[in-house]
C-alpha positions in Angstrom: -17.1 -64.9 128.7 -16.3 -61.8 130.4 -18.8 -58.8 128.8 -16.8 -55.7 130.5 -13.6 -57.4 128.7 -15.2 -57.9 125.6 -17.0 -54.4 125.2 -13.9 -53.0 126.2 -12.2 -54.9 123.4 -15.3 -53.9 120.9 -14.2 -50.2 121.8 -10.8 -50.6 121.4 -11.6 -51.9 118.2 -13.6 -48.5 117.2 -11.5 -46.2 118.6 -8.9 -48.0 115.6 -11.3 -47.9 113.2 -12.4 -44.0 113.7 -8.1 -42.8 114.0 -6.7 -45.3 111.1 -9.4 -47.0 108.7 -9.8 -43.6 106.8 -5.6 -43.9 106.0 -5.9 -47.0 104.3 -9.1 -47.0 102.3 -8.8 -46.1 98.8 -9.6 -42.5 97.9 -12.4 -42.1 95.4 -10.7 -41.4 91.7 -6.9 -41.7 93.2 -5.6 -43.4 90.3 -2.5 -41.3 90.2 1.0 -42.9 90.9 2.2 -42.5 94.4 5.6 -41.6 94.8 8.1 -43.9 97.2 7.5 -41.5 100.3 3.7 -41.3 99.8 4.1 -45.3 99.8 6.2 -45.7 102.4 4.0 -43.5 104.5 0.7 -46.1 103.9 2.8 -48.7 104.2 3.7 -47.4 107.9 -0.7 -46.9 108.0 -0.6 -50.5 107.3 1.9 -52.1 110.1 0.3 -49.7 113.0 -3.3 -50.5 111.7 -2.2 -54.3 112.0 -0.3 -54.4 115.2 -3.2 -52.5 117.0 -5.7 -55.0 115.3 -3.7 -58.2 116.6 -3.8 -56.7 120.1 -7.6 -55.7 119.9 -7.9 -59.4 118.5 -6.0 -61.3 121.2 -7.8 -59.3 123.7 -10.9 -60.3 122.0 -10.1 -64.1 122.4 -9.1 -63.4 126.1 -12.9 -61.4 126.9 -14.3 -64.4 125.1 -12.2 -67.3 127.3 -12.6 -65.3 130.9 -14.6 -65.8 133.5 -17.0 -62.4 134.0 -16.0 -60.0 136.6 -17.4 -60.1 140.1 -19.6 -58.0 141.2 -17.4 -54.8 142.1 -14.4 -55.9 140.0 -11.2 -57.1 141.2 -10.3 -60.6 142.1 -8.2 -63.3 140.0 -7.5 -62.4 136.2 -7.9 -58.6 136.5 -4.8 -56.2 135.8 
């Protein structure tokens, strides 16, 4: 397991809760009927939240199967 990878991931996954969670939760006593451009605009919320939570996922599973860093960084496996 890499831990640089894997806290950078952890960020990553922060940084898209703190810009995009607030957009899809539920607002307290919003029981009124949105209207088809209100839902089409959560619905767009929806597929950016997921695509940038697949990414921060798979980057997740490749901190956890890497190899750590060496000392200094560079070498094999680093972009």
């Amino acid at each position: 397991m890499d831990p640089q990878r894997l806290k950078a991931a952890y960020d990553q996954l922060q940084s898209l809760d703190e810009r995009l969670a607030h957009k899809l939760r539920p607002r307290a006593g919003s029981m009124v009927r949105a209207d088809a451009e209100r839902l089409e605009e959560r619905l767009r919320d929806l597929a950016d939240y997921t695509l940038e939570l697949k990414d921060v996922v798979a980057e997740l599973i490749r901190a956890i199967a890497s190899r750590p860093a060496p000392p200094g960084g560079g070498g094999p496996g680093t972009a």
